[in-house]
C-alpha atoms as a printed R data frame, in Angstrom:
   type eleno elety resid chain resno       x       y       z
1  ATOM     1    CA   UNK     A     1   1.335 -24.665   6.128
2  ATOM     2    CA   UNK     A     2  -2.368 -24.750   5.980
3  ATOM     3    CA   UNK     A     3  -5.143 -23.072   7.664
4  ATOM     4    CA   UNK     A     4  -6.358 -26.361   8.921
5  ATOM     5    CA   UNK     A     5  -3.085 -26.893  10.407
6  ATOM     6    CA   UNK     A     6  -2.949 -23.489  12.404
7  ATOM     7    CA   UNK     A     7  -6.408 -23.672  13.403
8  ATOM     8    CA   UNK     A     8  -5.473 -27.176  14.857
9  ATOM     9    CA   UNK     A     9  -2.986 -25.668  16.883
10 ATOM    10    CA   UNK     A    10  -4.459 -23.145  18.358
11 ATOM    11    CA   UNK     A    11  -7.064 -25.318  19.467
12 ATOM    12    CA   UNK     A    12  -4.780 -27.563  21.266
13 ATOM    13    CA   UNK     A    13  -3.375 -24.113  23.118
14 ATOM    14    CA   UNK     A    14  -5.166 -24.318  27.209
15 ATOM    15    CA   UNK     A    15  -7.268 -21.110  27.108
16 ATOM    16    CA   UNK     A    16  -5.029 -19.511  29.012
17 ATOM    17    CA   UNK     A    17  -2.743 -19.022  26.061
18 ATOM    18    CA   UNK     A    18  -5.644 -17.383  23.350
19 ATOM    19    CA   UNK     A    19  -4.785 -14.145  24.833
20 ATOM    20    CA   UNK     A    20  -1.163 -14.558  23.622
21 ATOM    21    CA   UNK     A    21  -1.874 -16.236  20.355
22 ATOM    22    CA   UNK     A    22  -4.266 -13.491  19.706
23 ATOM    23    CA   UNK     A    23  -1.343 -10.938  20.576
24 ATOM    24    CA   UNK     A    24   0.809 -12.679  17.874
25 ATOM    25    CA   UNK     A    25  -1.484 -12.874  15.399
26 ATOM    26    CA   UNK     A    26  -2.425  -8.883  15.454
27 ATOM    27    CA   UNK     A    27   1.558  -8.462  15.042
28 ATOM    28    CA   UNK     A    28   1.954 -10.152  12.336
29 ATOM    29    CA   UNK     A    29  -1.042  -8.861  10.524
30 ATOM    30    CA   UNK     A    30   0.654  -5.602  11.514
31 ATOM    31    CA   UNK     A    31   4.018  -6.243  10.260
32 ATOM    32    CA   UNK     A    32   2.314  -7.778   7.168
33 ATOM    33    CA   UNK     A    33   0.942  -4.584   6.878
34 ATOM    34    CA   UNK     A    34   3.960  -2.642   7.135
35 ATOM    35    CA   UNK     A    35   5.341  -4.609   4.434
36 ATOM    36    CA   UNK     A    36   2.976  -3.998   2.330
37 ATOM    37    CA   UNK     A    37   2.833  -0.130   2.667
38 ATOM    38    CA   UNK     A    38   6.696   0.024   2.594
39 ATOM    39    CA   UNK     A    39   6.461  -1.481  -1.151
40 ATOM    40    CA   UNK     A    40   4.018   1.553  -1.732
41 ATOM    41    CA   UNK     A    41   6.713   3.987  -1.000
42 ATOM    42    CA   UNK     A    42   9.502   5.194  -3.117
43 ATOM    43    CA   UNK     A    43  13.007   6.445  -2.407
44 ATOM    44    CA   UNK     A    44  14.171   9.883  -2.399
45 ATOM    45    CA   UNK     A    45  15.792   9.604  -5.588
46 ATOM    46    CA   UNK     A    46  12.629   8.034  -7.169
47 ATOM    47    CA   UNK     A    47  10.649  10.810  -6.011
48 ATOM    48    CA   UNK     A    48  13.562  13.645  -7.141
49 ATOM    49    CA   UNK     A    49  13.039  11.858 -10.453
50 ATOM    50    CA   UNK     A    50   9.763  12.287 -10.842
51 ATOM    51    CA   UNK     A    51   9.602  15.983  -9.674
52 ATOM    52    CA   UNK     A    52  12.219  16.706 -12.367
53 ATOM    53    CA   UNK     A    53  10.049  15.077 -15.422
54 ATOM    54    CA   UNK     A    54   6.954  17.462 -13.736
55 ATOM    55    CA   UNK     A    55   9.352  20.323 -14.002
56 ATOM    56    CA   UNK     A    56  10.481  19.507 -17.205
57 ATOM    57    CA   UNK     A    57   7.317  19.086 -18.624
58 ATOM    58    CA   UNK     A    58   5.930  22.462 -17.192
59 ATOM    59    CA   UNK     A    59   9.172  24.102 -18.878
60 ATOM    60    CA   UNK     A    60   8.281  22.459 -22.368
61 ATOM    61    CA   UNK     A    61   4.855  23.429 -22.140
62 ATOM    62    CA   UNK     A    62   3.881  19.506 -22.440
63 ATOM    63    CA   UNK     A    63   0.696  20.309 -19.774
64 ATOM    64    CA   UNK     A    64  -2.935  21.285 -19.764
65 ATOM    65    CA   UNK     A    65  -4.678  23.617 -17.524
66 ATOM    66    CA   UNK     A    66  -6.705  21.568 -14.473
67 ATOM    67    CA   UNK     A    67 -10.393  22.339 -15.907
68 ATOM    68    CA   UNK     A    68  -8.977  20.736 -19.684
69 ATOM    69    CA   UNK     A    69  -7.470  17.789 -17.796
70 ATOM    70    CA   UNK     A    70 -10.527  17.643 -15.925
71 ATOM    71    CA   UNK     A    71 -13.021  18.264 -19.450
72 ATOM    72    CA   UNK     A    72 -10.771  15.732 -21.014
73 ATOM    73    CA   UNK     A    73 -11.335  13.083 -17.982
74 ATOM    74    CA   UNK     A    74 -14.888  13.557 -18.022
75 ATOM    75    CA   UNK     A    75 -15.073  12.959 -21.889
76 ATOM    76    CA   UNK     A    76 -13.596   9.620 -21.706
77 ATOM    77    CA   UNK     A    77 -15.643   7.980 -18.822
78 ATOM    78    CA   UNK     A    78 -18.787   9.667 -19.506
């Protein structure tokens, strides 16, 4: 469906209805927004995961200290 069709509905709605349409349409944006947030998150298990390859890596010694990372960061967008 296009645009052009919607907006053709809507203005065939009696004014009385706007209010209503309006309503619907800040829902869905809403729930559209939901959706796209819930993508964002990850499951428990995903997050377990990635704690464990932090841990791991802290216990192999395969980090840097914050002000390298930092120096290091700097270096390569400066």
């Amino acid at each position: 469906m296009s645009y052009e069709t919607v907006m053709e509905q809507i203005k065939a709605l009696p004014e009385e209805c706007l209010d209503d349409a309006s309503k619907y349409i800040d829902f869905l944006l809403y729930q559209y927004g939901l959706n796209k947030m819930n993508s964002l998150m990850e499951t428990e298990e995903e997050f377990n995961k990635k704690m464990q390859k932090g841990y791991d890596d802290k216990a192999q010694g395969r980090v840097k200290p914050l002000k390298e990372a930092f120096s290091d960061i700097k270096k390569r967008f400066a």
